[in-house]
C-alpha positions as CSV (number, residue, x, y, z in Angstrom):
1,X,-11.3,-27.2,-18.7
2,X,-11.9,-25.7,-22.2
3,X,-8.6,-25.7,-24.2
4,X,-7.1,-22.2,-25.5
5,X,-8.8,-20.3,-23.2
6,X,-6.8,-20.1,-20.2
7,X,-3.2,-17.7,-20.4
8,X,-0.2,-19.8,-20.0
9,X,1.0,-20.5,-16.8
10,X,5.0,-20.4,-16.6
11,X,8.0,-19.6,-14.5
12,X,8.6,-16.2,-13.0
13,X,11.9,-14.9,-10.9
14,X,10.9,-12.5,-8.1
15,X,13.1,-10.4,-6.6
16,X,12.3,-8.7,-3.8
17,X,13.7,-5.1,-2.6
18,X,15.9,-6.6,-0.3
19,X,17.4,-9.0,-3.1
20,X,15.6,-12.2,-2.0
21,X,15.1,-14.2,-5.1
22,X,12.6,-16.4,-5.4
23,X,10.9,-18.4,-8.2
24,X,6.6,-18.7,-8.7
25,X,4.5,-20.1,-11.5
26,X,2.2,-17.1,-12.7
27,X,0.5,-16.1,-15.7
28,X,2.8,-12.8,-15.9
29,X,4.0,-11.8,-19.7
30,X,7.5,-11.6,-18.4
31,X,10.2,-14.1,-17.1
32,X,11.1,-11.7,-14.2
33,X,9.6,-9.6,-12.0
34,X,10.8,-7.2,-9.7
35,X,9.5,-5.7,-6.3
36,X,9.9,-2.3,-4.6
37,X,8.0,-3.6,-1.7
38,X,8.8,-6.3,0.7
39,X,8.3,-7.4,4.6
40,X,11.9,-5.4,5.2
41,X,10.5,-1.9,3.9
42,X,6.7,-2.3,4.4
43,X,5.2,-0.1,6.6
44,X,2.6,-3.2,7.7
45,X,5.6,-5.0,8.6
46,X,8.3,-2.8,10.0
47,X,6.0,-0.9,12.4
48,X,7.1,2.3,11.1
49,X,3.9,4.7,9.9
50,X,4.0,7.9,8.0
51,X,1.9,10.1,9.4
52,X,0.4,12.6,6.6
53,X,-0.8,16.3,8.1
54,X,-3.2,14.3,10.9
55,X,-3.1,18.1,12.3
56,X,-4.4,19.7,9.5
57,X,-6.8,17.2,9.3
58,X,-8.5,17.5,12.6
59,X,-8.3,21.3,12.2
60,X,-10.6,20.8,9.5
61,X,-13.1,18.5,10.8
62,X,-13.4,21.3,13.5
63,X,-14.0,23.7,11.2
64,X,-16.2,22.0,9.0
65,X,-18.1,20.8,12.2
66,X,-17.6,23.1,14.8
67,X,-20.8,23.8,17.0
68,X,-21.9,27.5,17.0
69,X,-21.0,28.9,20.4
70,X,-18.5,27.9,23.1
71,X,-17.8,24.7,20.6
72,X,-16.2,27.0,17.8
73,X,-14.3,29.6,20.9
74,X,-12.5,26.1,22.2
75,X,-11.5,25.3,18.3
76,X,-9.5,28.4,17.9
């Protein structure tokens, strides 16, 4: 490896939103970082979705592509 090319490469603190600490080697500016996001308040994780206006989003794809006819009379 080429010398002074590379970032350094020390010590960070993580702390995770549920106050899990945990220490990493990374090439982050700072000597702590901390998270918002962890496995107890991810969605991926905790099953729990957040469904956004799916309604008004299927009203619109009928709209948008609605058959003329009997196709657009079932929509409304």
């Amino acid at each position: 490896m080429k010398k002074g090319i590379h970032p350094e490469y020390n010590l960070v603190n993580v702390t995770l939103a549920d106050g899990t600490q945990t220490q990493i080697r990374s090439t982050l500016g700072n000597d702590e970082y901390r998270s918002d996001v962890d496995r107890t308040n991810h969605p991926f994780y905790t099953g729990k979705r957040q469904y956004v206006d799916t309604a008004g989003r299927v009203e619109k794809f009928n709209r948008r592509y609605a058959k003329k006819g009997k196709a657009a009379d079932d929509a409304k």
